[in-house]
N, C-alpha and C positions, 0 to 999 in steps of 0.2 A: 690157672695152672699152678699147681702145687709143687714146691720147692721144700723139703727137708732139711731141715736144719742148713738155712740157708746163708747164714749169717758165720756157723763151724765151716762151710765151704771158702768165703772166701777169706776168711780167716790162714785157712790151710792154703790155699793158693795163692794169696800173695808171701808164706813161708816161705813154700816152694820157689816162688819166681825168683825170688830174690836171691836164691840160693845161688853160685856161681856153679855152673857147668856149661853143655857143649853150645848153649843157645849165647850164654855173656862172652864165652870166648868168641864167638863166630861175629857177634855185634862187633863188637872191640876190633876185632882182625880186619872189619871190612871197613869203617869209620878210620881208623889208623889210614888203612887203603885212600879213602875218596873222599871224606867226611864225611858230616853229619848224616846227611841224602844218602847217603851208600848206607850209614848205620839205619837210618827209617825201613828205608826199602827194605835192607835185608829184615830186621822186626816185622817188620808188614808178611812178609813171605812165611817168617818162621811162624808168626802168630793163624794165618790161614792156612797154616795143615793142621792148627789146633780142629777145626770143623771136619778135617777126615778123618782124625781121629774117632772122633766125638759120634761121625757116620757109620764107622764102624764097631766102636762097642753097642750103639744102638743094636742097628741089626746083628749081630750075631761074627760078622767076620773076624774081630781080634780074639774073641773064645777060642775060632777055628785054627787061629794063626797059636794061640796058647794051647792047644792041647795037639797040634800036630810041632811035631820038636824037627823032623824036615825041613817044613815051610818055614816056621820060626828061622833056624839059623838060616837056611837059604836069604831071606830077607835081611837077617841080621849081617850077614855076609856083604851084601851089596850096601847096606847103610854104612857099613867099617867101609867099604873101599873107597865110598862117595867120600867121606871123610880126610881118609888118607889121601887122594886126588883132591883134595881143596886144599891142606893145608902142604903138598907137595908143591900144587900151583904156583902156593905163596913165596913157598922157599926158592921156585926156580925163577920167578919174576924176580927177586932179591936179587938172588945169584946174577942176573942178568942187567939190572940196573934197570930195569922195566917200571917195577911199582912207584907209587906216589914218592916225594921225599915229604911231603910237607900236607899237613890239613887242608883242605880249602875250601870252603863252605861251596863255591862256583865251580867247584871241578869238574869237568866232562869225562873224565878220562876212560871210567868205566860207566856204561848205559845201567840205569837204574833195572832193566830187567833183569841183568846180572846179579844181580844183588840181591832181588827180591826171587828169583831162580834159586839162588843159592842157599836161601833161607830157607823156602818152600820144601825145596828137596832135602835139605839136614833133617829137617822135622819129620816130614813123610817115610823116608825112609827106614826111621830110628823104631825097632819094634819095639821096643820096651815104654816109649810111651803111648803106643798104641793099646800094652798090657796094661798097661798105667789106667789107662783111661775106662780100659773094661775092670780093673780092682778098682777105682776111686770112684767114680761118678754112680754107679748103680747105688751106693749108700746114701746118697740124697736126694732120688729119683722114687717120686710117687708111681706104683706098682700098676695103679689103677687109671695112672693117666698116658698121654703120649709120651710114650719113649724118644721117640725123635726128636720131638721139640722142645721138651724138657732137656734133653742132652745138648740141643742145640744152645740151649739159654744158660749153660752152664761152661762151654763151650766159651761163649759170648763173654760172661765173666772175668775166666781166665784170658782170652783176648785184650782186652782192657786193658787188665792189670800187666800183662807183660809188655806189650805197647806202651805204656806210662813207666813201666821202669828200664826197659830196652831201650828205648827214644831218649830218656832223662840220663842213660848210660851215655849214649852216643853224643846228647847235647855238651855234655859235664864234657869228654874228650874233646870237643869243637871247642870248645872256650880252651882249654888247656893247649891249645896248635902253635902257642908263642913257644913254651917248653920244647914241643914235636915239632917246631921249624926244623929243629934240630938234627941235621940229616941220622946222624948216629942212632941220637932218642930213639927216631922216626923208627931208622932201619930193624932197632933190635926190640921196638915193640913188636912189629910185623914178624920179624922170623920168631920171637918168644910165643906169639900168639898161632902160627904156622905150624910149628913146632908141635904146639899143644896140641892139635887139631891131630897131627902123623899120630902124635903117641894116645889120642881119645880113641882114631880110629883101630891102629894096631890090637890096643885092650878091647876091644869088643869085637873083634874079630878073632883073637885067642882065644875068648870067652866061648865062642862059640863051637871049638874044637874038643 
């Protein structure tokens, strides 16, 4: 199976990963949350909507979602509100004394499906990297081979690489939990990173008006 310039791919996507947006704040917010296993989880979830992405530039549905301006914001709509309802979560758990004060590698507090829910659904919902994936991926995708699997193996890639820097985000914050013992620390990463989350989701939901 033939890969295009497959070396310029992951060149470009470990740029990308690294880049801080909606996927480092949401790691950061949820590892601040539960630790290290809360930040996994949630990588884990985020990194496997990378595959329905990837399902769908294949066949043809993120074209259909890009050239109908409808369905686009309709979707783009519910990804801002999924957004705004995670990082409102966070503010009212604060507000309430609910959330973690402290890292703990052993914390039960929130079930790991949570987390990997939480991931799952930022990604999936978010159209723009669904666009994403239908402008990117097709330039290193042999024309004459399978589309799916090729997409899948490019897909795969970018999983890796965000998992090794997602997980090494969340690690790096677990070592740092003597600092965030710090109920304060604790408190004003979580609502800093909450916070980010209201105002990531409000801006793409304006966007879309």
């Amino acid at each position: 199976m033939q890969i295009n310039d497959l070396y310029t791919f992951i060149a470009a996507m470990t740029l990308l990963t690294i880049t801080p947006g909606l996927d480092t704040v949401l790691v950061i917010r949820n590892t601040s949350r539960g630790g290290k296993w809360d930040g996994y989880a949630t990588s884990l979830g985020i990194c496997l909507g990378l595959y329905l992405h990837a399902t769908w530039s294949a066949i043809g549905v993120a074209a259909i979602i890009s050239q109908s301006p409808d369905l686009f914001n309709g979707i783009k709509i519910i990804g801002a509100a999924y957004l705004i309802y995670l990082g409102a979560s966070g503010v009212r758990s604060l507000r309430r004394g609910v959330s973690a004060l402290h890292i703990d590698s052993s914390q039960q507090g929130v079930p790991r499906y949570i987390s990997l829910r939480e991931g799952f659904l930022s990604n999936v919902l978010n159209p723009k990297t669904a666009v994403f994936y239908l402008a990117f991926l097709p330039q290193f995708i042999d024309q004459n081979g399978n589309l799916w699997l090729q997409s899948m193996l490019l897909a795969s890639i970018h999983f890796v690489l965000a998992m090794i820097w997602q997980c090494g985000l969340a690690s790096m914050l677990d070592r740092a939990k003597a600092l965030l013992a710090n109920g304060k620390t604790n408190y004003r990463l979580q609502m800093c990173t909450s916070v980010v989350l209201v105002a990531l989701g409000a801006q793409l939901m304006m966007s879309s008006f």
